[in-house]
C-alpha positions in Angstrom: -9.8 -15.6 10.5 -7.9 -16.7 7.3 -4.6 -17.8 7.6 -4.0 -19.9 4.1 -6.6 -20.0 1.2 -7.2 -22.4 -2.0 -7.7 -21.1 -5.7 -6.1 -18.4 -7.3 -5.4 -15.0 -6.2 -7.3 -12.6 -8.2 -5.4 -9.0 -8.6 -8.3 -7.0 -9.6 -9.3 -3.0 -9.9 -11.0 -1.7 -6.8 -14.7 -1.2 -6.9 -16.5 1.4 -4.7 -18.5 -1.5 -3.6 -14.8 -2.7 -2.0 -15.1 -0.3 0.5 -16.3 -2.0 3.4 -13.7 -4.4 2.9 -10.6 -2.2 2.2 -11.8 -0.2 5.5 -11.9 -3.4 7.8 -8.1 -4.3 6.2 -6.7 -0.3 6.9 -8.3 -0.7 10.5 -7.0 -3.4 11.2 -2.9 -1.9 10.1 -4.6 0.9 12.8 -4.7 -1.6 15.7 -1.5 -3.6 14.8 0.3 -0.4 15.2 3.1 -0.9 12.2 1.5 -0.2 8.8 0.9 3.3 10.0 0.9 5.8 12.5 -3.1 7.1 12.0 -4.6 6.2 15.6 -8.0 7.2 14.0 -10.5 4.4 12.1 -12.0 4.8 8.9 -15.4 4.1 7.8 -17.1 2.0 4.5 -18.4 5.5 3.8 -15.2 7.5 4.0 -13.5 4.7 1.8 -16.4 4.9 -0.6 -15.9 8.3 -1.2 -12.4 8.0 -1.4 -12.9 5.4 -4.3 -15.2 7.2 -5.9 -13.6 10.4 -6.4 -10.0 9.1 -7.3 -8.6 10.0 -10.5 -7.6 6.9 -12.9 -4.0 7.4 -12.7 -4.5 6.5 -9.2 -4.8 2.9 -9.3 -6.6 1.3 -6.3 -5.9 -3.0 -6.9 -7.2 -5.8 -4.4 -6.4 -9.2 -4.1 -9.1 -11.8 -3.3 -9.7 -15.3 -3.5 -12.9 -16.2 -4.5 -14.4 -13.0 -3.9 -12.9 -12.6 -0.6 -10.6 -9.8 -0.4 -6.9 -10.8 0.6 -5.3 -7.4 0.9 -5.4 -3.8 -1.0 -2.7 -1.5 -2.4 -3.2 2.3 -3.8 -1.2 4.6 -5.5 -1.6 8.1 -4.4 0.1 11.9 -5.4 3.8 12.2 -4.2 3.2 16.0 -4.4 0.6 18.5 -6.0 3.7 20.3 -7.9 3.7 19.5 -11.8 7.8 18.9 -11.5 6.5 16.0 -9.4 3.8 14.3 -11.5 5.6 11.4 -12.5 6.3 10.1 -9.1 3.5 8.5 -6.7 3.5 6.8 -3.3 2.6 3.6 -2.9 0.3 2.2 0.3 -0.4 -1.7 1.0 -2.7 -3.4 3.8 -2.9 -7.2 4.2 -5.2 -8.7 6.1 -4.0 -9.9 9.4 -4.1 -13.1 9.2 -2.4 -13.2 5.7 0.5 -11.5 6.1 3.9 -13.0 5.1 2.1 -15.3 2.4 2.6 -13.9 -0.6 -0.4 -11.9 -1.3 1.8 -8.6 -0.5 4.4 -9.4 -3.2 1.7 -9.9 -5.9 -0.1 -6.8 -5.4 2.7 -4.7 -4.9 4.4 -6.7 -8.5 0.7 -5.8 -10.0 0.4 -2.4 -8.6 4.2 -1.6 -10.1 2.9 -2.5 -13.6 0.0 -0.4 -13.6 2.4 2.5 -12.5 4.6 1.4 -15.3 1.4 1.3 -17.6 0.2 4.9 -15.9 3.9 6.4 -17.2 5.1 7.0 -13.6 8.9 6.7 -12.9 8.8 6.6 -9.6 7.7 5.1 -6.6 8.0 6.2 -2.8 7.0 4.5 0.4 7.2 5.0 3.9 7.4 2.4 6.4 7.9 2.4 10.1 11.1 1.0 11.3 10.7 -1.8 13.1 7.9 -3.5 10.5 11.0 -6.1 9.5 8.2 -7.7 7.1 7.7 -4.5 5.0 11.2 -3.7 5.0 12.1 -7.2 3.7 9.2 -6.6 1.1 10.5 -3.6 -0.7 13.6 -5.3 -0.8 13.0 -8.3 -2.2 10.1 -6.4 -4.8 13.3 -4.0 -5.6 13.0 -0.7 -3.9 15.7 0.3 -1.7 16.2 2.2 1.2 17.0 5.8 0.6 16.5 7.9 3.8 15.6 8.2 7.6 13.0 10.4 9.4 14.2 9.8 12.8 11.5 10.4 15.6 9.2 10.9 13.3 5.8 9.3 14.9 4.6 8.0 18.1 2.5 4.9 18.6 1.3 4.1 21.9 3.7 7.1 23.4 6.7 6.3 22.0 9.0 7.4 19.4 9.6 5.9 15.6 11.6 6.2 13.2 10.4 5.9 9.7 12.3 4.9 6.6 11.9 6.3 3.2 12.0 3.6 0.4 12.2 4.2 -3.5 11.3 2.3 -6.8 12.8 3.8 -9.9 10.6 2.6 -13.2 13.6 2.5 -15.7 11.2 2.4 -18.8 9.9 5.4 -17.8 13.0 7.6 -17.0 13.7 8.4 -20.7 
């Protein structure tokens, strides 16, 4: 178990050879019960093939210290519709240990560059409720709140709300 780590954090593109690593961080948002409200694992293979079939305007970015993976953060499609090409929806894992030490606000500051680099103008997020941490996140990274799903997912047999968070990209809203 990390908890702190020396040398530089590294904010690098994904590599399908990541997947083993990037399907040990997901799992582990699976068991904490707040990044998410999948019950189900994934496997190396299943985020192998997810790597290797994602188009390039869907950025996949670690973070790692000395080759040791920190944390991971995707973009994905907001919707298949061509009105909403410009927008995507942004995911982040951390590694257990890790979390509240930066790495999460230097991979979601790198992944917001790429979208600004991939033309997108906006940025959505969903994040459980009660995860304080992420909610403090997008705030400070500047996203804000815009919306409430209330009841909208159980984990462990109760109900949770889920808010719906927003990043406009002003260069791109021309």
């Amino acid at each position: 178990m990390m908890t702190e780590w020396s040398g530089p954090l590294k904010i690098r593109s994904a590599r399908v050879e990541d997947a083993k690593e990037i399907a040990r961080i997901y799992n582990q948002g699976v068991q904490d019960r707040t990044a998410t409200f999948e019950n189900a694992y994934v496997t190396p293979e299943e985020r192998y093939l997810w790597l290797a079939a994602r188009p390039d305007k869907y950025p996949v970015l670690v973070a790692e210290v000395k080759h040791t993976m920190m944390g991971w953060a995707s973009l994905t499609p907001y919707s298949p519709r061509a009105c909403y090409q410009g927008i995507a929806e942004l995911s982040i894992f951390i590694e257990r240990s890790l979390r509240g030490h930066g790495v999460a606000q230097q991979l979601m500051a790198a992944l917001q560059n790429a979208a600004r680099e991939k033309g997108f103008f906006k940025l959505v997020g969903r994040i459980i409720a009660d995860n304080e941490p992420a909610r403090k996140l997008c705030l400070l990274m500047g996203w804000r709140e815009v919306g409430l799903h209330e009841k909208h997912g159980k984990l462990a047999n109760e109900w949770h709300d889920l808010v719906l968070v927003e990043f406009l990209v002003p260069e791109n809203l021309k």
